[in-house]
Residue frames as qw, qx, qy, qz and C-alpha x, y, z in Angstrom:
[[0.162, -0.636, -0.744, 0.122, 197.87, 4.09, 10.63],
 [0.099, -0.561, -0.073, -0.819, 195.90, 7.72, 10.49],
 [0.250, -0.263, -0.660, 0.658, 195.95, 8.86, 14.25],
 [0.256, 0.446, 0.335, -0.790, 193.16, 11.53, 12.87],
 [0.392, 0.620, 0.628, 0.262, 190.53, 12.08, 10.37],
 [0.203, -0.073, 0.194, 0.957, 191.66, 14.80, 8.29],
 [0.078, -0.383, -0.641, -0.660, 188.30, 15.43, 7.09],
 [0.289, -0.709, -0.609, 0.209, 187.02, 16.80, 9.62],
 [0.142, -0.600, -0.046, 0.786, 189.15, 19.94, 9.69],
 [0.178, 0.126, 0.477, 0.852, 188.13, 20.70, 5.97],
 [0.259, 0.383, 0.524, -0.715, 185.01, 23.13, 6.39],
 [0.489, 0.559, 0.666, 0.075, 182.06, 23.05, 3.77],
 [0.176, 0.070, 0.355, 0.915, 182.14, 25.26, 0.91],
 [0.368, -0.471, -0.315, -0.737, 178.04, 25.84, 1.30],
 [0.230, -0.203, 0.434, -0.847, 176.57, 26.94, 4.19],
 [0.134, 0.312, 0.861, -0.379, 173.43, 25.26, 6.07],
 [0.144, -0.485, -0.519, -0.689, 170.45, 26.14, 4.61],
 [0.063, 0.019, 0.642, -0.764, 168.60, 28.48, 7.10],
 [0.105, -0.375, -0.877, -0.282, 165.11, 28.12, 7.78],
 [0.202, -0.142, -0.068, -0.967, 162.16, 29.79, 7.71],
 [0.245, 0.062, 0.548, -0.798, 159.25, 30.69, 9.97],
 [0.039, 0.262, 0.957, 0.122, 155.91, 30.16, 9.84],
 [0.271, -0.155, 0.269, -0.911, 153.17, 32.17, 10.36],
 [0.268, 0.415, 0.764, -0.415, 150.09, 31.03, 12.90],
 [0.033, -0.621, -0.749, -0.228, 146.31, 31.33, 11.92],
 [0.231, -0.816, -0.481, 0.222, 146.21, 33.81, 14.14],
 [0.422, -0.337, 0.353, 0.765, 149.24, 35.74, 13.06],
 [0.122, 0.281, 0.653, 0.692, 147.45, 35.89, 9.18],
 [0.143, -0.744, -0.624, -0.190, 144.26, 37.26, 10.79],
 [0.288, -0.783, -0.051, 0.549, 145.99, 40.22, 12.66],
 [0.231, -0.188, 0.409, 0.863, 148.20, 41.01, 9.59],
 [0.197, 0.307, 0.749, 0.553, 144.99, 41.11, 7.50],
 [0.164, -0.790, -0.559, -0.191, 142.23, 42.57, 9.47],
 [0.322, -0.699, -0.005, 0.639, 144.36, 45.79, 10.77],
 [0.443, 0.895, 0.049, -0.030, 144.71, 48.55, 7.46],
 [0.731, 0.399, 0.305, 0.462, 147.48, 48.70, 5.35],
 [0.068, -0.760, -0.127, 0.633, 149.31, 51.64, 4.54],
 [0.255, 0.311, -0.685, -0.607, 149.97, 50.43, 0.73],
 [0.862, 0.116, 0.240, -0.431, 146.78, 48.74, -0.48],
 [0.691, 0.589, -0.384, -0.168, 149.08, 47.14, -3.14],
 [0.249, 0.411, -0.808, 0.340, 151.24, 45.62, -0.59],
 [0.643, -0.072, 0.376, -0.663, 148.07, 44.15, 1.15],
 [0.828, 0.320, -0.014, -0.460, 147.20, 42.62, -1.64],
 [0.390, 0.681, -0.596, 0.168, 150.66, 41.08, -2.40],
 [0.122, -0.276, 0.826, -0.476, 150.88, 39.63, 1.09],
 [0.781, 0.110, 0.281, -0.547, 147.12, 38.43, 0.45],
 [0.909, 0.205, -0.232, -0.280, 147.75, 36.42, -2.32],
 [0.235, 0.414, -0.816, 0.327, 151.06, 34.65, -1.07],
 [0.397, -0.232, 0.693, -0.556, 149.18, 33.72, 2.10],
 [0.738, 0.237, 0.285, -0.563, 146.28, 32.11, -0.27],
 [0.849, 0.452, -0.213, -0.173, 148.01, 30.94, -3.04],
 [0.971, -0.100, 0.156, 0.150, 151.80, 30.33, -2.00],
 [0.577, 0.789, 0.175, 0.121, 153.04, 32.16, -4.23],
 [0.718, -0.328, -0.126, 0.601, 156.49, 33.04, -4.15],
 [0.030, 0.876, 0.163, -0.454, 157.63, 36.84, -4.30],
 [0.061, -0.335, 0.648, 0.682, 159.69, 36.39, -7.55],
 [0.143, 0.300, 0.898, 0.289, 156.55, 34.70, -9.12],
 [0.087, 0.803, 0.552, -0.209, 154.04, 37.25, -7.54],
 [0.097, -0.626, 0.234, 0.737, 156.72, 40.07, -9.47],
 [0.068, 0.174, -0.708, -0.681, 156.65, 38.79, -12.74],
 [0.379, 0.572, 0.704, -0.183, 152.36, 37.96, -12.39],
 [0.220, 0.010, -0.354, -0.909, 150.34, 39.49, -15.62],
 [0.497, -0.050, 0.484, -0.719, 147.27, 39.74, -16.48],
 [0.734, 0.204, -0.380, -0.524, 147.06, 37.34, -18.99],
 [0.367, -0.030, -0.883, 0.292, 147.74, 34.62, -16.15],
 [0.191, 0.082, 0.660, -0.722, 144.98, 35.48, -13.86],
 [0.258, -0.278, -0.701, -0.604, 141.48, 33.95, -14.41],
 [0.545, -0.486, 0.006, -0.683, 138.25, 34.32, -12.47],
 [0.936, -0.322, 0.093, -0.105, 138.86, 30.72, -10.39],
 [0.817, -0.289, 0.158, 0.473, 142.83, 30.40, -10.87],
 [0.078, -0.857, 0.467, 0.202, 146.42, 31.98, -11.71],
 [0.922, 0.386, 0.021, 0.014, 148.38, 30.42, -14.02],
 [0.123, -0.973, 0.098, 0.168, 151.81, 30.23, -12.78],
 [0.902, 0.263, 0.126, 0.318, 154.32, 29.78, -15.36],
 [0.605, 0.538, -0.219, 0.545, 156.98, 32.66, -14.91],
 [0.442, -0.843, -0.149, 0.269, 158.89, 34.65, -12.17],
 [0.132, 0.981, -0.074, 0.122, 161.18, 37.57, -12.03],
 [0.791, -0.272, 0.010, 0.547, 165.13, 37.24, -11.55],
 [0.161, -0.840, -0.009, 0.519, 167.24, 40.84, -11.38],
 [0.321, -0.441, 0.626, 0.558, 169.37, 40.05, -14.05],
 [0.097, 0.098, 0.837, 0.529, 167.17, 38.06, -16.56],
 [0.372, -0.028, -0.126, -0.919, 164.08, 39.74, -16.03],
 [0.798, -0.038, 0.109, -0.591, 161.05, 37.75, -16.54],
 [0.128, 0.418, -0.899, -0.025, 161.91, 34.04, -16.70],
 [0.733, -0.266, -0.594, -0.198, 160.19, 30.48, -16.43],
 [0.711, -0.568, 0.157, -0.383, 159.44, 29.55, -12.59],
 [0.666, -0.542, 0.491, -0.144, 161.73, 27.86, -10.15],
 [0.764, 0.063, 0.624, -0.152, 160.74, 24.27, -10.77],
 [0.001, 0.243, -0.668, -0.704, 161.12, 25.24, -14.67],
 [0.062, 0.424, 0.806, 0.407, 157.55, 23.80, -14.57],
 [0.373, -0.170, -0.088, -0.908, 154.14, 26.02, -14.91],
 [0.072, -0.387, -0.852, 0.344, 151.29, 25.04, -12.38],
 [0.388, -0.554, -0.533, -0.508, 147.52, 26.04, -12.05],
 [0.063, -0.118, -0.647, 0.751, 146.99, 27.68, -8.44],
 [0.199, -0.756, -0.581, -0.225, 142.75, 27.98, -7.69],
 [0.080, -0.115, 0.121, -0.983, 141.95, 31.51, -6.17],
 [0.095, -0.551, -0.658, 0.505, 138.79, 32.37, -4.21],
 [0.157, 0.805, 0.516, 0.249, 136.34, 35.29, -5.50],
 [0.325, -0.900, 0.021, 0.290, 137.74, 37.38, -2.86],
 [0.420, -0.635, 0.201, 0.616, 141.40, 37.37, -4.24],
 [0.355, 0.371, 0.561, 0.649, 140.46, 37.57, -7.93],
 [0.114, 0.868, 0.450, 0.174, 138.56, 40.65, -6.68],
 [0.467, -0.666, 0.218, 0.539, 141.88, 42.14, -4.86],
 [0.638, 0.027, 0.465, 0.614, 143.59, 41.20, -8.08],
 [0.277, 0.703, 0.528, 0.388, 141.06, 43.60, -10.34],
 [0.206, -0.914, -0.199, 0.287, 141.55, 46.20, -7.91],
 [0.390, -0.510, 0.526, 0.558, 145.34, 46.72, -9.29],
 [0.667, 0.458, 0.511, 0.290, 144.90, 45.36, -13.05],
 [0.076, 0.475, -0.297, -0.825, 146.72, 47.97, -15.15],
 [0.578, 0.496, 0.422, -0.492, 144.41, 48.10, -17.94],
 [0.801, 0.533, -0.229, -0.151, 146.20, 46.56, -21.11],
 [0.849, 0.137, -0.362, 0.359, 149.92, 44.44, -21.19],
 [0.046, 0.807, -0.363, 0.463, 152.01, 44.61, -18.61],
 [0.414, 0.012, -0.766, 0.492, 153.20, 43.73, -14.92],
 [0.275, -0.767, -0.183, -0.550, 150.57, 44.44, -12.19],
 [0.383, -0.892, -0.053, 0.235, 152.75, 45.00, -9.36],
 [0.591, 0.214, 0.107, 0.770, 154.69, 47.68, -10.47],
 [0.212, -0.621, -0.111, 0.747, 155.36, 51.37, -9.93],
 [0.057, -0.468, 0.505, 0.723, 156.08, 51.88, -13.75],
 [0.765, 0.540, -0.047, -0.347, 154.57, 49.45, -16.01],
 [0.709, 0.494, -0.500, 0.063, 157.92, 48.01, -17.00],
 [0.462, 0.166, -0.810, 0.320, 159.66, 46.65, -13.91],
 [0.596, -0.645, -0.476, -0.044, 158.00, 45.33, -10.68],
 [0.702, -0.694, 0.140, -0.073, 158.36, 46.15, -7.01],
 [0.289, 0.561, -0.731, 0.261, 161.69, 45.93, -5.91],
 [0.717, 0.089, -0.690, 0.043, 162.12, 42.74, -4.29],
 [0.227, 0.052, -0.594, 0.770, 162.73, 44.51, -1.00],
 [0.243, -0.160, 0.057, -0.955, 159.82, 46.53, -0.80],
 [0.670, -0.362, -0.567, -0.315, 157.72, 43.09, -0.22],
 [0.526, -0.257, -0.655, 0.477, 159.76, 42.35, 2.86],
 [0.343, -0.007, -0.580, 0.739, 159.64, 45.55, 4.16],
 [0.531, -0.289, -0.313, -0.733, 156.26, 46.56, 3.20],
 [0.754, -0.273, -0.595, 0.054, 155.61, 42.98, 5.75],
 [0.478, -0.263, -0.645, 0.534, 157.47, 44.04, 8.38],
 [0.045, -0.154, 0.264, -0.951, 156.08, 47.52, 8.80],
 [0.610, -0.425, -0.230, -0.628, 152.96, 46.21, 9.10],
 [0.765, -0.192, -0.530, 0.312, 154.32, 43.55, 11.85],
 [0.222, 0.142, -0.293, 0.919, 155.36, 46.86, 13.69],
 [0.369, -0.376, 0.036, -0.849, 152.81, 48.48, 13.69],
 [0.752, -0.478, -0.335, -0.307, 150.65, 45.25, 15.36],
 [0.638, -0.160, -0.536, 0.530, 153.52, 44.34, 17.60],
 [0.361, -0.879, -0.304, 0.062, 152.97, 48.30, 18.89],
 [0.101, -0.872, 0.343, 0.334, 156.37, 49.72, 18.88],
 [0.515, 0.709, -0.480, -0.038, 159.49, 49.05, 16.95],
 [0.936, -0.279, -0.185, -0.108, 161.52, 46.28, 17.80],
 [0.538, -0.755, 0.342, 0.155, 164.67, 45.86, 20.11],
 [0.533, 0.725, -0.436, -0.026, 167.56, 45.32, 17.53],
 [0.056, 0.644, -0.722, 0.246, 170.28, 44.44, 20.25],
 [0.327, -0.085, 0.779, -0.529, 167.80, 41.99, 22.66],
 [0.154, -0.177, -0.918, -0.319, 165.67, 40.77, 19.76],
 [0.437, -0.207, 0.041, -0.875, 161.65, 40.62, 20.20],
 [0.274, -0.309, -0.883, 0.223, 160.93, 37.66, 22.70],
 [0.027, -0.396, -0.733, 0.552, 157.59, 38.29, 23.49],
 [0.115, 0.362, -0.219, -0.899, 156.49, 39.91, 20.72],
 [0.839, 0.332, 0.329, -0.278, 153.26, 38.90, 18.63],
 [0.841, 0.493, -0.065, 0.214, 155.51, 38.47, 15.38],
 [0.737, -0.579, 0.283, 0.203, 159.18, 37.54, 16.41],
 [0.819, 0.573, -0.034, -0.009, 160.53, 38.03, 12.93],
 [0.043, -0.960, 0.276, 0.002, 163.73, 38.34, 14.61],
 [0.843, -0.361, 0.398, 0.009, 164.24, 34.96, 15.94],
 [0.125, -0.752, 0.603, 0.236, 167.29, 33.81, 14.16],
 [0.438, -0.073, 0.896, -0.008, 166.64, 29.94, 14.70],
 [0.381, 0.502, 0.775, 0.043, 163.04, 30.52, 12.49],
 [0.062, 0.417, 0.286, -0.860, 162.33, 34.04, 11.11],
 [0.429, 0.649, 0.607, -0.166, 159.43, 35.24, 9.53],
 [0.104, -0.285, 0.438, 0.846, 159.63, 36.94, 6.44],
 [0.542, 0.292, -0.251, -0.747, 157.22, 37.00, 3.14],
 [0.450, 0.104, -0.865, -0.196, 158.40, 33.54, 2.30],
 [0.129, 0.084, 0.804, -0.574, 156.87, 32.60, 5.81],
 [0.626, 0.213, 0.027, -0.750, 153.08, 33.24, 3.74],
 [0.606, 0.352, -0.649, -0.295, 154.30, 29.64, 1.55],
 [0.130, 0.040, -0.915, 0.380, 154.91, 27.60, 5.01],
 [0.508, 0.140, 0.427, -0.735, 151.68, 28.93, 6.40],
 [0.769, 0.194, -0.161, -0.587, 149.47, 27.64, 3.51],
 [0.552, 0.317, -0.758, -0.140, 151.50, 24.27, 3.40],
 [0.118, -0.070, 0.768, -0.626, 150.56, 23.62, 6.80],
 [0.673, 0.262, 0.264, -0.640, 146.67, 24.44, 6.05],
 [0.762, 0.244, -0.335, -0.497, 146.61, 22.30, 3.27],
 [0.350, 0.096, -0.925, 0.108, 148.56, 19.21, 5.07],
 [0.338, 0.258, 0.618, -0.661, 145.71, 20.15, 7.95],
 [0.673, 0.337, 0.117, -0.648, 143.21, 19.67, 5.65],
 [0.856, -0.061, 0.506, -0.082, 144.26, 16.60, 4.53],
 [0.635, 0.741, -0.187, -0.115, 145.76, 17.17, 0.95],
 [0.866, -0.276, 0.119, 0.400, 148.74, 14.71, 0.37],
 [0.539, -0.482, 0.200, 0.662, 151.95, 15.54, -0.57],
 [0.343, 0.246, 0.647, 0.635, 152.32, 15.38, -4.18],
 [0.035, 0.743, 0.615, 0.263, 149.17, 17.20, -4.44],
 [0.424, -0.777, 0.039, 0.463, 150.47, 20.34, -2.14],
 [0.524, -0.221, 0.567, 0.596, 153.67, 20.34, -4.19],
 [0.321, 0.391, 0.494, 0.707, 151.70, 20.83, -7.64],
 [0.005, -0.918, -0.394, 0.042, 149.60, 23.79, -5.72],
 [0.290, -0.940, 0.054, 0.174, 152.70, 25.88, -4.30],
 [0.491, 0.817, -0.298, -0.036, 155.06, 24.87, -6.50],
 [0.986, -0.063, -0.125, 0.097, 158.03, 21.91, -6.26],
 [0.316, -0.930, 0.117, 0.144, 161.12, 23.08, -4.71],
 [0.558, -0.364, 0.626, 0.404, 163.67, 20.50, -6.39],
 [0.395, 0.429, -0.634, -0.508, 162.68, 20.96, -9.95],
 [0.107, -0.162, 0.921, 0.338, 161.46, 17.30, -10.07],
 [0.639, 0.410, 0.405, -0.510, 157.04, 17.63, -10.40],
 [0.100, 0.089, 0.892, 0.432, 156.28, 15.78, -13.25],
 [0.290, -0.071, -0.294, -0.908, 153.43, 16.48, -15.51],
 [0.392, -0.307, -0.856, 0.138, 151.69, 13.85, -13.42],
 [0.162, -0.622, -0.612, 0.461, 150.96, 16.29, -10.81],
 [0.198, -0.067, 0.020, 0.978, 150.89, 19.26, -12.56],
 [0.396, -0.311, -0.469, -0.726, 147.31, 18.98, -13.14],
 [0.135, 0.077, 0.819, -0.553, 144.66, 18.85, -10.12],
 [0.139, -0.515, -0.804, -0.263, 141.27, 16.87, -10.41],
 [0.218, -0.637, -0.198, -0.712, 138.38, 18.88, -9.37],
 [0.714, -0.562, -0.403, 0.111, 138.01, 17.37, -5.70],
 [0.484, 0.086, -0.067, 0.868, 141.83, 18.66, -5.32],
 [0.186, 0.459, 0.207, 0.844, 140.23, 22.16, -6.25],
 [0.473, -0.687, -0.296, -0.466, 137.27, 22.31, -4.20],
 [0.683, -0.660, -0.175, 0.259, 139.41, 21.50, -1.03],
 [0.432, 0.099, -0.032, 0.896, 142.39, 24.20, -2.00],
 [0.318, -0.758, -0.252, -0.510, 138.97, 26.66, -1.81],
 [0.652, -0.536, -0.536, 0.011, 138.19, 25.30, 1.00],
 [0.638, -0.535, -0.296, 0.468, 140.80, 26.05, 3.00],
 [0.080, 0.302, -0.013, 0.950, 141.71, 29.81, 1.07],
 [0.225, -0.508, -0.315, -0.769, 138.15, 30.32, 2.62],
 [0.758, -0.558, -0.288, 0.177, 138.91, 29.25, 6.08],
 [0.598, -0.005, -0.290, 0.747, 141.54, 31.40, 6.11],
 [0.193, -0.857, -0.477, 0.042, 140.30, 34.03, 8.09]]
């Protein structure tokens, strides 16, 4: 007879997956309606909030994916391999709003290329989204934040450990607005992209109702 269960003392080889914040309605409307000190990093954080977009997808954007009523996203950016096919491995149709196809135009480099980039040939470092985010979270929270004692009580808490906020935190926000607005799952999933690789070309396509209520709610977002 086994007086213990060995298996317990063997410890996982992969870590918990931590999770990530959210950001409020009200959160997105302070980050948006206070000025920028990089218009390009405005815009960046705009579309994420509207479209979902992740920040390897919004690195490798061109312009021959952006149309006047959607974004065509079929590649994202990995350090090593450069441009590459998206997550999911599948390409998806995201609708856009007048407003951020007019953000977009503001940036357009004006023949092939990447448009966020310094150069022309490689995007934004990967950092510079986050921290482009959090200085602007500074600046609304009003001072810098307490490193040692964390920032309970702060308007954006990006410290919190248990949830924190970050860029990705723009992809929770919309998935929220669009389950508040009634959009089922599946349908969500083919806007912001499937996290397990398994969307089928079933959803990869959204009927026009679909469209008019992804508007919707980019244009409630205040």
């Amino acid at each position: 007879m086994i007086e213990r269960n060995v298996a317990l003392e063997v410890k996982p080889l992969i870590k918990e997956k931590s999770r990530r914040g959210a950001f409020t309605p009200e959160q997105v409307k302070a980050l948006f309606e206070n000025d920028w000190d990089n218009r390009m990093a405005y815009i960046a954080a705009f579309l994420s909030s509207r479209t979902g977009m992740r920040v390897s997808e919004i690195r490798a954007l061109m312009p021959e994916q952006v149309f006047s009523d959607h974004i065509k996203v079929d590649a994202s950016w990995a350090e090593k391999e450069g441009r590459k096919c998206t997550k999911s491995g599948y390409s998806r149709i995201v609708p856009i709003s007048g407003e951020v196809y007019d953000l977009l135009m503001e940036i357009m480099p004006p023949g092939p290329g990447l448009i966020f980039t310094p150069d022309g040939r490689k995007p934004m470092c990967i950092n510079w989204f986050s921290r482009s985010l959090r200085k602007q979270m500074d600046k609304i929270n009003g001072k810098l934040p307490d490193e040692e004692n964390g920032t309970a009580g702060y308007f954006f808490d990006y410290l919190n450990k248990k949830e924190p906020l970050s860029f990705h935190s723009f992809r929770h926000f919309l998935n929220t607005r669009l389950l508040a607005a009634g959009l089922q799952g599946e349908k969500i999933r083919a806007v912001i992209g499937h996290e397990d690789g398994e969307m089928t070309e079933h959803y990869a396509h959204l009927d026009t109702e679909d469209l008019r209520q992804v508007l919707s709610v980019q244009n409630s977002i205040k």
